[in-house]
C-alpha positions as MATLAB code, in Angstrom:
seq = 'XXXXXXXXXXXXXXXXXXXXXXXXXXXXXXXXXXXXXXXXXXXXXXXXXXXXXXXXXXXXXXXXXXXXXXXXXXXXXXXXXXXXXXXXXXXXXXXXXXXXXXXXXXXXXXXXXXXXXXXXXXXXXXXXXXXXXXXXXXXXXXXXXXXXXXXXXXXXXXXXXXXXXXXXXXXXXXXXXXXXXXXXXXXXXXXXXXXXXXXXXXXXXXXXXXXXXXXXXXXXXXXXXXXXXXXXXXXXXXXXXXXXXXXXXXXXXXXXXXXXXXXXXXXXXXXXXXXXXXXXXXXXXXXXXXXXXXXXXXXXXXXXXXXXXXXXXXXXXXXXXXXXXXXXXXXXXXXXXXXXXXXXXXXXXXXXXXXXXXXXXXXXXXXXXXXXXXXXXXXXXXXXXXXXXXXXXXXXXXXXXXXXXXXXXXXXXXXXXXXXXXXXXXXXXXXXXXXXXXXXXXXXXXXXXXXXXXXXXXXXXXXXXXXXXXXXX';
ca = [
       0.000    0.000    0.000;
       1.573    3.217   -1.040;
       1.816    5.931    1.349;
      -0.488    9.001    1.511;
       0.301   12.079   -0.612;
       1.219   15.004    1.529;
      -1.090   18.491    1.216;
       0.447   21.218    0.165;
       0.263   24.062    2.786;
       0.530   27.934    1.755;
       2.191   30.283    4.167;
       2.717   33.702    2.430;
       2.550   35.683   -0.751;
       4.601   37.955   -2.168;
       4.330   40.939   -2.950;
       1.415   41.401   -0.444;
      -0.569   43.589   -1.166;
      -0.272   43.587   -4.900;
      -0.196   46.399   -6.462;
      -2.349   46.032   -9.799;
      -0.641   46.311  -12.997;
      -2.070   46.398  -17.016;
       1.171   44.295  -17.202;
       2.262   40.569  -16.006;
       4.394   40.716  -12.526;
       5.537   38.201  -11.129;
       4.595   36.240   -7.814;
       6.062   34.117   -5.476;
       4.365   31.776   -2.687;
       6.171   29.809   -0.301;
       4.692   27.192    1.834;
       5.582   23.618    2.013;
       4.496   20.144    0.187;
       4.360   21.097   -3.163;
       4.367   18.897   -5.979;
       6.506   18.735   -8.923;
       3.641   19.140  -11.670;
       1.130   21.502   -9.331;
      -1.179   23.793  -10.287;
      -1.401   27.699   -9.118;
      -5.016   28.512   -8.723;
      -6.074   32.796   -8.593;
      -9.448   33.781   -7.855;
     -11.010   37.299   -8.107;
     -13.864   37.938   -5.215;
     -14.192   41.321   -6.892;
     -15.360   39.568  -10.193;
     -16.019   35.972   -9.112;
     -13.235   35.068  -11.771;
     -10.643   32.174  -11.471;
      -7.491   31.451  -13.017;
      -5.280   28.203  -13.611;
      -1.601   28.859  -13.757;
       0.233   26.304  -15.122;
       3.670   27.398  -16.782;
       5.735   28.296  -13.716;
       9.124   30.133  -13.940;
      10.109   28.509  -10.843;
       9.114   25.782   -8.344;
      10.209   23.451   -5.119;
       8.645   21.785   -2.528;
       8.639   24.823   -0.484;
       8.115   28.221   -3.051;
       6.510   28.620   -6.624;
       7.206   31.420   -8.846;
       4.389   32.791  -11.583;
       3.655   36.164  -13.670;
      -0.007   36.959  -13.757;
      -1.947   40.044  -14.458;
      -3.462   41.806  -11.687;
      -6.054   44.767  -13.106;
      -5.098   47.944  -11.180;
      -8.147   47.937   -9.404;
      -8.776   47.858   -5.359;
     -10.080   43.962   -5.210;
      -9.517   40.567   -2.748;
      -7.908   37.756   -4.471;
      -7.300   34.470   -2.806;
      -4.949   31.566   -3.992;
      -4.125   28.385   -3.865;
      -1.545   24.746   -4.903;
      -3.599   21.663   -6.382;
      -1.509   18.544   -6.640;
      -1.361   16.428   -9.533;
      -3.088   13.719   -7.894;
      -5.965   15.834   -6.159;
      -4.983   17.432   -2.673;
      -5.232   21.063   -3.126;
      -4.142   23.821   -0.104;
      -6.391   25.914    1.379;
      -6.964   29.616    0.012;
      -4.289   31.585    0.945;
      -5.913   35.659    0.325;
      -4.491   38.640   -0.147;
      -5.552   42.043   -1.324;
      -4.645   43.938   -4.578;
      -4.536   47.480   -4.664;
      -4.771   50.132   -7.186;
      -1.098   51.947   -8.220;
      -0.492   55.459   -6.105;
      -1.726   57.312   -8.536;
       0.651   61.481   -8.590;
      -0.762   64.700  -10.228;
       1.491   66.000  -12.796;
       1.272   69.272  -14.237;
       2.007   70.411  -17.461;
       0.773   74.103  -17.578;
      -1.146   76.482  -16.798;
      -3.310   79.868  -18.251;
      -2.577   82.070  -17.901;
       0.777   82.866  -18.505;
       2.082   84.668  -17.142;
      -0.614   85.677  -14.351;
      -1.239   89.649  -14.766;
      -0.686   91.135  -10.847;
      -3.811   92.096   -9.697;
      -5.822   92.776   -6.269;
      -9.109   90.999   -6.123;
      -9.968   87.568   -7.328;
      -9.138   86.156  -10.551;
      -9.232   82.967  -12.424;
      -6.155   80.884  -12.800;
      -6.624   77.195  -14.823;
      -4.347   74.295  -13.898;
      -3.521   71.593  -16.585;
      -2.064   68.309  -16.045;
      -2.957   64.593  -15.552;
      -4.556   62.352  -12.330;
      -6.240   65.564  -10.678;
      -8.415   63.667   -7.730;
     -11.800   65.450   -5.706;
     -11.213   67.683   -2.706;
      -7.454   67.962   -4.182;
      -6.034   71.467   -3.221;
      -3.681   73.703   -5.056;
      -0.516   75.570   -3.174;
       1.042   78.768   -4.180;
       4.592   79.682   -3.296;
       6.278   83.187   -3.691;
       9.556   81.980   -4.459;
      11.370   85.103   -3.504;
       9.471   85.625   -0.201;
       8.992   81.808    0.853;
       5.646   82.879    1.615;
       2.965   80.189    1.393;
      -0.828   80.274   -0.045;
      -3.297   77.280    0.044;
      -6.163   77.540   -2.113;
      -9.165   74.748   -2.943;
     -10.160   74.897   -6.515;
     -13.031   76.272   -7.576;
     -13.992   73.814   -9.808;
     -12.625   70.441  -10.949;
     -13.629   70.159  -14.432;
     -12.090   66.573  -15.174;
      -8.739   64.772  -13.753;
      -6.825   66.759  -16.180;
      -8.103   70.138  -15.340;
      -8.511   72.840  -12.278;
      -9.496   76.130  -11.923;
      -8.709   78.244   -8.884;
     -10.053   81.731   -7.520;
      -7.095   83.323   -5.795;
      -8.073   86.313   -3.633;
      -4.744   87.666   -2.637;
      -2.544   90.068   -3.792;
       0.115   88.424   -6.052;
       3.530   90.104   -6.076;
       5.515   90.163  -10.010;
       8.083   87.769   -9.522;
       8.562   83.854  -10.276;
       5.879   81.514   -8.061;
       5.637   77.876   -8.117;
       2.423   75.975   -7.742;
       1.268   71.928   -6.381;
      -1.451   70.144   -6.744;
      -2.255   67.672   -3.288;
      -4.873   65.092   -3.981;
      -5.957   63.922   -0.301;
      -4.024   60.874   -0.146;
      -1.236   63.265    0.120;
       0.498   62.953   -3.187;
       1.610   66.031   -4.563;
       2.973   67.184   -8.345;
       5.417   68.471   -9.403;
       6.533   72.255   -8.829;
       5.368   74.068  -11.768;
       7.101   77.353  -12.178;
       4.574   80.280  -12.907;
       5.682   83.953  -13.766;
       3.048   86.794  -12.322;
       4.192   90.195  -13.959;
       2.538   93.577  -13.765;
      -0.323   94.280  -16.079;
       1.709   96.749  -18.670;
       4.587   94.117  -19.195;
       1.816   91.441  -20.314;
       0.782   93.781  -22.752;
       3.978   94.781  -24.267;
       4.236   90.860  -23.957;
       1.324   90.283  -26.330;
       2.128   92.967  -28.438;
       5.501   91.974  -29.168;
       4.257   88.250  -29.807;
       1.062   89.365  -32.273;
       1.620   88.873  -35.435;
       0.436   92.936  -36.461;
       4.131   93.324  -34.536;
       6.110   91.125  -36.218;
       4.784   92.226  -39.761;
       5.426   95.709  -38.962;
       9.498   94.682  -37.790;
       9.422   92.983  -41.120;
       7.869   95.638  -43.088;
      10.784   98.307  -41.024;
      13.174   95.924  -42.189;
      12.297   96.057  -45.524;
      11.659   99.711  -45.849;
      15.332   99.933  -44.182;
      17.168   97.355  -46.835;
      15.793   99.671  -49.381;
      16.826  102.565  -47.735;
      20.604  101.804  -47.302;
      20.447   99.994  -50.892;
      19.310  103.310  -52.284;
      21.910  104.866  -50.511;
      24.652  102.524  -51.669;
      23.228  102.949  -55.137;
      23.415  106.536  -55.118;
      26.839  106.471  -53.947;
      28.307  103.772  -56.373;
      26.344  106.015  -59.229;
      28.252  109.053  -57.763;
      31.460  107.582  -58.099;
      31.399  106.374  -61.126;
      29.552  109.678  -62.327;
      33.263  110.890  -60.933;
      35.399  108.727  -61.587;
      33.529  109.137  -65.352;
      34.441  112.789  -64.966;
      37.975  112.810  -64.275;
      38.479  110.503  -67.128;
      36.964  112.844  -69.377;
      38.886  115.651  -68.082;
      41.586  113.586  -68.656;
      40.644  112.569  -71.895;
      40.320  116.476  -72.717;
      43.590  117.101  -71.453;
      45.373  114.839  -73.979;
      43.451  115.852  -76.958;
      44.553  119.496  -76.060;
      48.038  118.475  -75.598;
      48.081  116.220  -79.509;
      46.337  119.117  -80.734;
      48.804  121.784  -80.128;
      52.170  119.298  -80.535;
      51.053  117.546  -83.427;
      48.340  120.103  -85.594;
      49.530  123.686  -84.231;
      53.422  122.886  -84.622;
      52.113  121.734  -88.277;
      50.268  124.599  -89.314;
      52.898  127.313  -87.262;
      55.245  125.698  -89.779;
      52.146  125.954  -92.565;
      51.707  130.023  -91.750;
      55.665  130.839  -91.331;
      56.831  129.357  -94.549;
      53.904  131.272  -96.042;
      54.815  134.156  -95.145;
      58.375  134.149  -96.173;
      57.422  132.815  -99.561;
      55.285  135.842  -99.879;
      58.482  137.896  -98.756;
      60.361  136.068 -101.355;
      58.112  136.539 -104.535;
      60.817  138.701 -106.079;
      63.770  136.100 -105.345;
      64.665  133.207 -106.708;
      62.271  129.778 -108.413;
      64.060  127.879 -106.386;
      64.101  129.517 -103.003;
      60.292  129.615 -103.731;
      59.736  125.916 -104.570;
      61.302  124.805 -101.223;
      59.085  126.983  -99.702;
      55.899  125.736 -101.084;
      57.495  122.204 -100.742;
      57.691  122.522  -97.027;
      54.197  124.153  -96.994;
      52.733  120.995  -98.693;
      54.456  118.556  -96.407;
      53.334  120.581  -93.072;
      50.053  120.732  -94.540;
      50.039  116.924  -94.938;
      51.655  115.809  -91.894;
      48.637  118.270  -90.205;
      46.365  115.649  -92.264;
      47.810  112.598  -91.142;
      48.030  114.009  -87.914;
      43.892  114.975  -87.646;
      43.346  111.438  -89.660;
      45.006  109.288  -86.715;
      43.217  111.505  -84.001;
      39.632  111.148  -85.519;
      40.858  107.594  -86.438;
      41.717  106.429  -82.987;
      38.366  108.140  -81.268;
      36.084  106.203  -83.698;
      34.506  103.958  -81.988;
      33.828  101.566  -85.068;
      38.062  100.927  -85.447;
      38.398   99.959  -81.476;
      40.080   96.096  -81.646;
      43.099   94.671  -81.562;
      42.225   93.661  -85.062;
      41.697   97.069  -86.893;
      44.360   98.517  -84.798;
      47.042   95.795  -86.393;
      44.790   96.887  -89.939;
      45.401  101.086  -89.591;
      49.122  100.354  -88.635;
      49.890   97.885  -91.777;
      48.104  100.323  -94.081;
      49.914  103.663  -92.612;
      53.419  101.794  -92.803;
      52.758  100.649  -96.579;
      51.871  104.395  -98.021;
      54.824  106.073  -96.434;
      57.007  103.768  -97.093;
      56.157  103.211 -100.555;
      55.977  107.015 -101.017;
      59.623  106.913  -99.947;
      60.841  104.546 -101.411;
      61.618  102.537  -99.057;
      61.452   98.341  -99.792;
      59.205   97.042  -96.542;
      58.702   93.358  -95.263;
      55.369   93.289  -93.113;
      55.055   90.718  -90.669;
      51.732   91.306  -89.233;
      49.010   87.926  -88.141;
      46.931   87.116  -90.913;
      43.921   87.796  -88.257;
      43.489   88.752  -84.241;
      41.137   88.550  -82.173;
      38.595   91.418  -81.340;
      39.896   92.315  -77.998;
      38.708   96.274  -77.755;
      41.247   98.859  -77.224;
      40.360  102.399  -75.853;
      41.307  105.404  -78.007;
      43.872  106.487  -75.555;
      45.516  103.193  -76.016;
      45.583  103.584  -80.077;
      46.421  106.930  -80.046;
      49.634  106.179  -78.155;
      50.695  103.657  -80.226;
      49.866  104.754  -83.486;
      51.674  108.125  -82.881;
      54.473  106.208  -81.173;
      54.684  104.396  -84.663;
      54.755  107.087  -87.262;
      57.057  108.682  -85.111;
      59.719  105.927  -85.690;
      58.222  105.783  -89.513;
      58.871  109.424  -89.761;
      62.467  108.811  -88.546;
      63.422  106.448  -90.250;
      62.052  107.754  -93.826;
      64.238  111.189  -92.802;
      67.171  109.892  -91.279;
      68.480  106.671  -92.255;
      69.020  106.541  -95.779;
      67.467  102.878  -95.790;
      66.168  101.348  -99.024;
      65.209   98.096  -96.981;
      62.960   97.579  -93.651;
      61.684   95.744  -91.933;
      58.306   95.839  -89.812;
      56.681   92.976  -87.849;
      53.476   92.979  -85.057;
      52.952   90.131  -82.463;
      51.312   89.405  -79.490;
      53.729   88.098  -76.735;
      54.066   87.812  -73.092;
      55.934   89.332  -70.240;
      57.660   86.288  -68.974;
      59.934   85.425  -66.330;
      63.145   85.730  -67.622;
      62.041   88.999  -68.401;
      60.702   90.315  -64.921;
      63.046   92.751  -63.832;
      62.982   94.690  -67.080;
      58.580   93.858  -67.256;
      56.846   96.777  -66.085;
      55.405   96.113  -62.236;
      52.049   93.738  -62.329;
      52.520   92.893  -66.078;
      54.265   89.855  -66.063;
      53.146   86.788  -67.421;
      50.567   89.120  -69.170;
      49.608   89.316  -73.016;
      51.278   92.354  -75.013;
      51.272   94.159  -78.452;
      54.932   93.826  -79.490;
      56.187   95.829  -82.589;
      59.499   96.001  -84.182;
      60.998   98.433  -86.912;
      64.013   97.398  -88.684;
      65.892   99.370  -91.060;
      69.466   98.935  -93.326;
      69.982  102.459  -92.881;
      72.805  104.017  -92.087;
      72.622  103.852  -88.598;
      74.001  106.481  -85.690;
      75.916  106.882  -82.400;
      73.285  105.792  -79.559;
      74.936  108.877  -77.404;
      74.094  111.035  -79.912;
      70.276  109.478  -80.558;
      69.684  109.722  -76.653;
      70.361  113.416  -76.849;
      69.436  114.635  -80.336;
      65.847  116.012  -80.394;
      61.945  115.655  -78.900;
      61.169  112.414  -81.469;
      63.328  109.524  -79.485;
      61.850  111.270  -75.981;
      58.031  111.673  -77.212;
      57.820  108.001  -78.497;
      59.098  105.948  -74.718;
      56.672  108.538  -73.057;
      54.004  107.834  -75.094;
      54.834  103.716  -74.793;
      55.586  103.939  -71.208;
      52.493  105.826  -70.236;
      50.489  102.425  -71.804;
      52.803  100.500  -69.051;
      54.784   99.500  -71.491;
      58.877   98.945  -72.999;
      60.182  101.280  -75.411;
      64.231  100.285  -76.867;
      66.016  101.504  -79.707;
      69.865   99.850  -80.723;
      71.516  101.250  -83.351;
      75.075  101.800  -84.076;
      77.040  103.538  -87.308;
      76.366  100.918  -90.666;
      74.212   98.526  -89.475;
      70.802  100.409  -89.232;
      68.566  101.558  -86.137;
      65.968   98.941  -84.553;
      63.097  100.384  -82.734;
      61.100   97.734  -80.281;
      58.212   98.907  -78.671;
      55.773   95.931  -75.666;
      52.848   97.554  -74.658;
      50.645   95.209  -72.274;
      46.982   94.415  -73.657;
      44.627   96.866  -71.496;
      42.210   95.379  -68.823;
      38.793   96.062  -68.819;
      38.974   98.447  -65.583;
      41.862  100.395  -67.567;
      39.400  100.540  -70.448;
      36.895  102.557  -68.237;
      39.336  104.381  -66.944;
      40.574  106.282  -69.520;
      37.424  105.758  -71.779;
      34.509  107.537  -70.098;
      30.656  106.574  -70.740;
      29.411  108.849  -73.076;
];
């Protein structure tokens, strides 16, 4: 005969009391006896519900750990261990209680409160608000204390208060007690004086920040007007001085170039009119020299009018005018010439100040040469080159590496003394000031019997030189 199974006895739960739970917890109950396969059994007076438990985390003869969800609601609950082969415990009960259960709040209206004497209503927002809670106000800065009941509890989630006390401005905190005792959280209030609330609300309306907006705007105008106006006045300056400029030099070509031209034009005149009675001879220099001032006063007005046109202002018809001028004189004296000009360049625009320079530079060695050397043979070639390295200490400052008009004049002439080139006449002197007011290299070498070279490297103009010394019209 086998020997009686034993009955399991419960001594305790744990936790206990419960404390409900929308989630699984777990529970242990010690006691003595139990089985190896037993059963947990819950039941819930409140609902008359019961509850078989049989996947255990844990078990011995003596404890049994289980999860099970307890709804967070105050109820009784009893338990107790059946044995696999039919001896069950008695009910062990034990009580499950709803979760403590704290205000929170989250804000309040309004804010902040406006400081007024005499009642006023003050709303309190926040979560598990419970009847007969009260509200406490605390004047931070004083410590001193104020406890109010609300006026009306509209929901859990919402209070409104009648404080009839005189509220300093300053920072205030304010709790909500429910009567078990639990309090919230200290929520930090502001209570300022009427007129700063309505600056407040004024600054934060939108009519305010449209009208900062609109000031804004109206004030980016302004100063862009302003700047506008300025910039215009410069360059209405800046456009001035480089026609005064611009004046200045036509002046000075006009009386070195025409009025030395027609002086010459009215002088020999006259003495051919004091000569009618002399010689045919004496008379036909005369008139000779009368016809070639006249001319050289035409050629002279042709290259001024030439270089101000504005339909002849590239690179291109500047290489053209110079080609043309070098083949007529020349030819007229005589003189064999090999051109070496590029078959085409590009359309880079030149200023007149920049052509006049050169061109006058140029017929100025032409003129020489046709005079002075006795050549029957030249030479005359136009490139563009660069200022390089090797050549930086002779390169005019800034230029190097830069593109440049380069122009050479080579005769078989009979040549002269450089001392004596450097210091006979204006011609040598007016062509290097002419190329070295463009920036650029003026050289001459020459000695008896083997002919005079002339070099002139003027840098290509930039577009800010352009409006320098070309004004707008």
């Amino acid at each position: 005969m086998s020997a009686l199974a034993q009955m399991p006895a419960i001594t305790g739960v744990n936790p206990n009391p419960v404390i409900g739970s929308e989630r699984a917890q777990p529970i242990t109950i010690t006691g003595s006896d139990f089985a190896t396969n037993c059963v947990v059994r819950l039941s819930d007076k409140r609902l008359g519900k019961v509850y078989s438990v049989r996947f255990l985390k844990s078990r011995s003869s003596s404890q049994i750990v289980f999860h099970h969800v307890f709804p967070p609601f105050p109820a009784s609950w009893s338990v107790s261990v059946l044995s696999p082969d039919g001896p069950a415990s008695g009910e062990f009960e034990f009580p499950v209680k709803a979760p403590k259960v704290v205000p929170v709040i989250t804000h309040a209206n309004p804010d902040p409160i406006p400081a007024m004497n005499g009642p006023q209503h003050f709303t309190i927002n926040g979560l598990n608000f419970e009847p007969e809670c009260k509200v406490i106000l605390l004047d931070t800065k004083t410590g001193e204390q104020f406890e109010i009941l609300p006026s009306k509890l509209r929901s859990s989630t919402q209070i409104t208060i009648t404080p009839d006390f005189t509220a300093t401005p300053g920072d205030w905190a304010v709790r909500v007690v429910n009567p078990s005792g639990d309090a919230s959280n200290a929520f930090r209030v502001r209570v300022a004086s009427a007129s700063s609330i309505r600056l407040r609300r004024i600054l934060q309306s939108w009519q305010f920040t449209a009208a900062v907006c609109l000031s804004a705007l109206m004030f980016a105008a302004l100063w862009h007007r302003k700047q506008r106006r300025r910039w215009e006045g410069g360059l209405e300056q800046a456009n001035a001085s480089a026609t005064a400029r611009e004046r200045n030099r036509l002046i000075k070509d006009l009386h070195d170039g025409l009025s030395h031209e027609l002086t010459k034009v009215a002088c020999y005149s006259e003495l051919v009119q004091n000569q009618l009675s002399g010689s045919p001879e004496t008379i036909r220099d005369g008139l000779k020299t009368i016809a070639a001032s006249a001319r050289n006063a035409v050629d002279y007005a042709n290259v001024l009018v030439w270089a101000h046109d504005p339909l002849f202002d590239t690179l291109d018809d500047l290489a053209a005018y110079l080609r043309e001028k070098a083949e007529r004189l020349l030819d007229s004296a005589g003189v064999q010439c090999d051109l070496d000009f590029p078959s085409a360049l590009s359309k880079v625009p030149l200023g007149g100040h920049y052509r006049r320079e050169i061109v006058l530079a140029f017929l100025e060695a032409l003129n020489n040469l046709v005079k002075h050397s006795e050549a029957t043979d030249a030479k005359i070639s136009l490139r563009i080159a660069r200022f390089n390295s090797a050549e930086s200490k002779a390169s005019p400052p800034g230029h190097c590496g830069e593109e440049c008009i380069e122009i050479t004049i080579c005769d078989n002439g009979k040549g002269v003394e450089m001392p004596k080139v450097s210091k006979s006449g204006h011609g040598l002197k007016n062509m290097r000031q002419r190329v070295e007011a463009l920036n650029g290299q003026f050289g001459i070498e020459s000695s008896p019997g083997n002919g005079v070279r002339v070099s002139m490297r003027v840098p290509l103009p930039s577009a800010s030189e352009l409006l320098q010394r070309n004004p707008a019209p």
